[in-house]
C-alpha positions in Angstrom: 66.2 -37.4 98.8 63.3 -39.1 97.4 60.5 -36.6 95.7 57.2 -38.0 96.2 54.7 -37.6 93.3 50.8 -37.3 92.9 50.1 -38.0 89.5 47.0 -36.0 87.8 45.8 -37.7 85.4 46.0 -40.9 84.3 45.3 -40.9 80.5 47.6 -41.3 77.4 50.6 -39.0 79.1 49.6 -39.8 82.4 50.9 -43.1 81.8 53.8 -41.6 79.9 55.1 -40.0 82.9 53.4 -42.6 85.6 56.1 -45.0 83.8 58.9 -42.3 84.2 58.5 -41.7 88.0 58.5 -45.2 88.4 61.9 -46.2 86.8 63.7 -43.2 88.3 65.7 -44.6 91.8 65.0 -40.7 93.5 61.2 -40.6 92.6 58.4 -42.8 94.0 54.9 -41.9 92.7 52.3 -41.8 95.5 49.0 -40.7 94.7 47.3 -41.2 91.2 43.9 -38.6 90.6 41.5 -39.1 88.1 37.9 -38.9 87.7 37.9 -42.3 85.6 38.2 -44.9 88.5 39.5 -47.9 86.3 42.4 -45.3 84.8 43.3 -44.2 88.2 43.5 -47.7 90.0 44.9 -49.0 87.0 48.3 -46.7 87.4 48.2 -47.3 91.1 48.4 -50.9 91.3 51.0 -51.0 88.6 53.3 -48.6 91.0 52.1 -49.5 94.2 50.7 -45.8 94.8 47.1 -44.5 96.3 44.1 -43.4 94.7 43.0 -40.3 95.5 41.0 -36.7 94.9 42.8 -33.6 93.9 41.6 -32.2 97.3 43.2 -35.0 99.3 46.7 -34.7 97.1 46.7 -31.0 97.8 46.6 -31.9 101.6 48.7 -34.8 101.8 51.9 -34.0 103.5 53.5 -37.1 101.9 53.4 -35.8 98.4 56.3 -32.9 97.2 55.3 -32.6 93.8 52.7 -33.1 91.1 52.9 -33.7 87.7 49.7 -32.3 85.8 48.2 -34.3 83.0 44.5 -33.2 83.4 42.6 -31.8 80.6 44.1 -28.0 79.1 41.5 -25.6 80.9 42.2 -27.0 84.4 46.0 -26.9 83.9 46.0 -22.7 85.1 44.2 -23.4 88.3 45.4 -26.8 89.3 49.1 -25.2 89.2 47.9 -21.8 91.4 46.5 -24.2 93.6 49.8 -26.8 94.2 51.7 -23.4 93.8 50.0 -22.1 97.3 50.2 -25.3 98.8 53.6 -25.2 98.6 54.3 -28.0 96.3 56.3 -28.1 93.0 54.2 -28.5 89.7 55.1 -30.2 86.7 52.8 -29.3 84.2 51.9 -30.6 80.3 51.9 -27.7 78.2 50.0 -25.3 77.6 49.3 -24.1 80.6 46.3 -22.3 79.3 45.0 -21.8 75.5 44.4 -17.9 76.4 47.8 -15.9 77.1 46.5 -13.3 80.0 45.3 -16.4 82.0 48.8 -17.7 81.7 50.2 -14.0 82.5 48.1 -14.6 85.7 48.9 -18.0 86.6 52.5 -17.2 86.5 52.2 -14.3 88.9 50.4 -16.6 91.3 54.0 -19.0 90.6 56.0 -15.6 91.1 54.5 -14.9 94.6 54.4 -18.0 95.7 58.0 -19.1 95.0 57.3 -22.9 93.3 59.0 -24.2 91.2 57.0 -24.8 88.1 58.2 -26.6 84.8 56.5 -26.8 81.8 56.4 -29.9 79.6 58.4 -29.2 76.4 59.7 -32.7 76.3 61.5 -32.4 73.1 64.9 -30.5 75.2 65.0 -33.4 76.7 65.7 -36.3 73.8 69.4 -37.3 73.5 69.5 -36.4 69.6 68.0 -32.9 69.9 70.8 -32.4 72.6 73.1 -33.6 70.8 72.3 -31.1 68.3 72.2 -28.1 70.8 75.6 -29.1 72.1 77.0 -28.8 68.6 75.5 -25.1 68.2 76.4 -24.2 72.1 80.6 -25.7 71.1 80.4 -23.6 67.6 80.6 -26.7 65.1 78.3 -25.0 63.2 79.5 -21.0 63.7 76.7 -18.5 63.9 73.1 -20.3 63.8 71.4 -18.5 60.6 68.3 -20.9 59.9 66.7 -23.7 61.8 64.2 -26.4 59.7 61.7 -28.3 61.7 59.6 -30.8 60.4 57.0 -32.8 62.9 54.1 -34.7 61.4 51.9 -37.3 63.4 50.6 -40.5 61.7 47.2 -40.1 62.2 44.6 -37.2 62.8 43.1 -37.4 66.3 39.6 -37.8 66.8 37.6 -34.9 66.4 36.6 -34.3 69.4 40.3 -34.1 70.8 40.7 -31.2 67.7 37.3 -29.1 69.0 38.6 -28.5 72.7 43.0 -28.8 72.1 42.8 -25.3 71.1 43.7 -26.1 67.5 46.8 -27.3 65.8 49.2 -24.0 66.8 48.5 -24.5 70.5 48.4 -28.0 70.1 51.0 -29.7 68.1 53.1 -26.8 66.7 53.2 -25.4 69.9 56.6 -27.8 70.7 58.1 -27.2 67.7 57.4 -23.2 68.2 59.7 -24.1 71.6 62.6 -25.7 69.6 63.2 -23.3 67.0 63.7 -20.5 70.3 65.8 -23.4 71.6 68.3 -24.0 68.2 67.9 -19.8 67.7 69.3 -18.7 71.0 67.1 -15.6 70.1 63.6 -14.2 70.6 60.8 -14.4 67.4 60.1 -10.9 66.5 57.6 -12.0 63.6 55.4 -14.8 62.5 54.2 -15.6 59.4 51.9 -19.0 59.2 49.7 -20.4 55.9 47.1 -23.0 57.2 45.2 -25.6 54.9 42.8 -28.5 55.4 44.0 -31.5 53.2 43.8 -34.8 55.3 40.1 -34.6 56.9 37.2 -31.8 56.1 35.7 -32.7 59.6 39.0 -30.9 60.9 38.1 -27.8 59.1 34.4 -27.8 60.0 35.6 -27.9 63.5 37.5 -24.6 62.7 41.0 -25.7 62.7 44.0 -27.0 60.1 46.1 -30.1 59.7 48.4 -29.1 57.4 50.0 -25.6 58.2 53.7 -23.7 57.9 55.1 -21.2 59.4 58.3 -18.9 59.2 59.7 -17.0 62.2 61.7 -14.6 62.1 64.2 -13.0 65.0 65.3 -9.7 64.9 69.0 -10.2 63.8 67.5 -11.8 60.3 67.6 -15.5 61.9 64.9 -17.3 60.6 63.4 -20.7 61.7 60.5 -22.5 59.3 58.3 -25.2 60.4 56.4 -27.7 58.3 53.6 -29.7 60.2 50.8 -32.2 59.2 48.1 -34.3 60.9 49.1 -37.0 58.2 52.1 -38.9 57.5 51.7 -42.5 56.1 55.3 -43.8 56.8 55.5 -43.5 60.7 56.3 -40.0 63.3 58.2 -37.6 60.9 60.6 -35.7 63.4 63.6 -34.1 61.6 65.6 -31.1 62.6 68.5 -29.5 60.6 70.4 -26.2 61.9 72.7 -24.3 59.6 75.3 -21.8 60.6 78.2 -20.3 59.2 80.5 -22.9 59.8 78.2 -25.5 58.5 74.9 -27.9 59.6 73.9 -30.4 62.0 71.0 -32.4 61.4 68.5 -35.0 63.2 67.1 -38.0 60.8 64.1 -39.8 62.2 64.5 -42.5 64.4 63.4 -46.0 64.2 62.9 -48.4 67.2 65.7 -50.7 65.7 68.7 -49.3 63.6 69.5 -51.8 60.9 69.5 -51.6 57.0 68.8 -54.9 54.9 70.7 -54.9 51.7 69.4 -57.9 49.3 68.5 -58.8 45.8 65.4 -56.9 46.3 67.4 -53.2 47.3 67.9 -51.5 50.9 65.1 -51.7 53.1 65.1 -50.1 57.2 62.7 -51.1 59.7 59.5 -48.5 60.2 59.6 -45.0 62.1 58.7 -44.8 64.9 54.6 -44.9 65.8 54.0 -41.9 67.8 55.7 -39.8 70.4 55.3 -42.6 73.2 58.1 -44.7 71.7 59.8 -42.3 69.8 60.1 -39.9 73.3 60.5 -42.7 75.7 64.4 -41.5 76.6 63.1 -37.7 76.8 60.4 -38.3 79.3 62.5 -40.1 81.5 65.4 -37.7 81.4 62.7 -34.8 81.4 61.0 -36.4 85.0 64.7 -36.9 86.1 65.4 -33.1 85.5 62.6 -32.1 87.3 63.6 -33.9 90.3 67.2 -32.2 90.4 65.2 -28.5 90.3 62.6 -29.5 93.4 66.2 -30.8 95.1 68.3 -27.2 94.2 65.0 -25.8 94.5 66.3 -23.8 91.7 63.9 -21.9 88.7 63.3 -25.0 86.5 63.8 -25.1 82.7 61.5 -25.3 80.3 59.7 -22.3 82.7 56.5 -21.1 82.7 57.8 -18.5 80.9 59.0 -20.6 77.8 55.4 -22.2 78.2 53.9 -18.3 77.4 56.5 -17.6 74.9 55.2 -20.8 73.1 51.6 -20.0 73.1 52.1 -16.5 72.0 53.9 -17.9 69.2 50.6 -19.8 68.3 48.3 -17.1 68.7 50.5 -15.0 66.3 50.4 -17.9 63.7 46.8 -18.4 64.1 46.6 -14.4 63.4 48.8 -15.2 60.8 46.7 -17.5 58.8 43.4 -15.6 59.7 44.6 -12.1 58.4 47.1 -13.1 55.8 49.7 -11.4 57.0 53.3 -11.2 58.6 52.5 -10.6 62.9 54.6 -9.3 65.4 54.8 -11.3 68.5 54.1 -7.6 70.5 50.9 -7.5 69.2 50.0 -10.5 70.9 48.6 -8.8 73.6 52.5 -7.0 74.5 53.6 -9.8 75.7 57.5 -9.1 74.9 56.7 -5.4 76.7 55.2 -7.0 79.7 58.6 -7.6 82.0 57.2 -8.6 85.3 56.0 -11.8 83.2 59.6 -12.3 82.3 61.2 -11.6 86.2 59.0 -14.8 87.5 59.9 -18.4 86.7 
């Protein structure tokens, strides 16, 4: 089986996963949507696929799936809309900066019985598997604390900060999803300091680039993330777990693995630039994962329902930061009482 693909939006990650669809042998990308002509015919010519509206993708009996890269408040009703048209929906996270719309959305996903997955690429990279396999065979014993540290190079443009919903929803948001994926349990509390030290323009616009956070489960397990907008020395990705049995660990990764050793010292080649290269493997494998749900048409994995874990996270680190204080994840709206949310996929 081939699964066709319409491909909305063909920005930054719509290229991303435009390139994905087209070197995986059981994918062929058929339609490319987007409001930017040259964007749109751009991708299509460079996959041999279509250009054409939302409207017409949602009709067109020649496309089985749909990977949404559109801006973050169309993300909700694009996927209700696929959902009822019977196709599957792979969507970039969030699904929605505002928890109850998500609550919705997945009802609508629920009823409908699509198969949605959410974009948590991260899963999906070799080396953070490699690390969950160690924890899943018991190298490490009983996983006690988890240490993430993600920093970009470079602040995005203001403009990106004012409507991404801030640096929780936006960026910590996939580390928020790894440390419940090295845990194996829940978050029961948050606790989240947030500063402005790389641009002031990023605080005027009400958000942070320089925050961390602690989460805590219920068993005592505790996970703490470090995140900046700034890192001069390349993509800073790093995990380490430790368990009773010991630690496993993730190093950053460079495009090419070689160390100089001279008169002058040791010297590596850079990190990586940005999650483009340093993600390439993950994409792939995460389109490629996609594909063998819509085939089982089996509940795919990340689910919506990681997607709303992950944002509630954020909003109880935002509350954090605003009101000084540890938060329970409940407060965020119940969302851990609310089981229906939990039943759907």
């Amino acid at each position: 089986m081939t699964v066709r693909f319409g491909l909305l939006g063909a920005g930054r990650i719509g290229k991303v996963h435009a390139k994905a669809i087209g070197s995986n042998p059981k994918a062929k990308l058929v339609a490319v949507a987007d409001p930017m002509a040259d964007a749109a015919n751009a991708i299509a010519s460079q996959y041999g696929a279509e250009v054409r509206t939302i409207d017409t993708t949602l009709t067109s009996a020649d496309i089985d799936a749909v990977v949404v890269c559109t801006p973050t408040d169309t993300h909700a009703d694009l996927i209700e809309r696929f959902a009822r048209a019977g196709k599957a929906i792979f969507c970039e996270k969030p699904v929605d900066l505002d928890v109850e719309r998500v609550k919705a959305c997945l009802r609508v996903v629920d009823e409908t019985g699509a198969t949605l997955m959410v974009g948590f690429n991260r899963r999906f990279d070799p080396h953070f598997q490699a690390v969950k396999q160690a924890i899943d065979e018991g190298q490490v014993g009983t996983v006690e604390m988890v240490t993430i540290t993600s920093r970009d190079p470079g602040a995005p443009p203001v403009d990106y900060i004012k409507r991404s919903g801030g640096i929780f929803r936006d960026m910590t948001i996939h580390d928020f999803d790894m440390a419940r994926f090295m845990l194996g349990e829940e978050i029961e509390t948050v606790t989240a300091q947030g500063s402005v030290l790389v641009d002031p323009a990023i605080g005027e616009a009400g958000d942070y680039d320089s925050v961390s956070v602690m989460l805590s489960t219920a068993s005592g397990k505790h996970a703490t993330i470090s995140n900046s907008r700034r890192a001069t020395y390349g993509y800073d990705q790093r995990v380490e777990v430790h368990g009773s049995k010991g630690a496993v660990a993730i190093e950053n990764q460079r495009p090419v693995s070689i160390e100089v050793a001279n008169a002058a010292g040791y010297t590596r080649p850079p990190l990586h630039d940005f999650f483009m290269t340093r993600y390439t493997e993950a994409y792939a494998r995460e389109i490629s994962s996609f594909i063998d749900f819509v085939e089982s048409k089996t509940p795919a994995s990340p689910s919506g329902t990681d997607g709303l874990i992950a944002l509630a996270l954020a909003d109880a680190a935002l509350k954090s930061v605003k009101e000084g204080r540890a938060v329970k994840v409940s407060e965020i709206t119940g969302i851990m009482a609310d089981k229906s949310v939990f039943q759907g996929r």
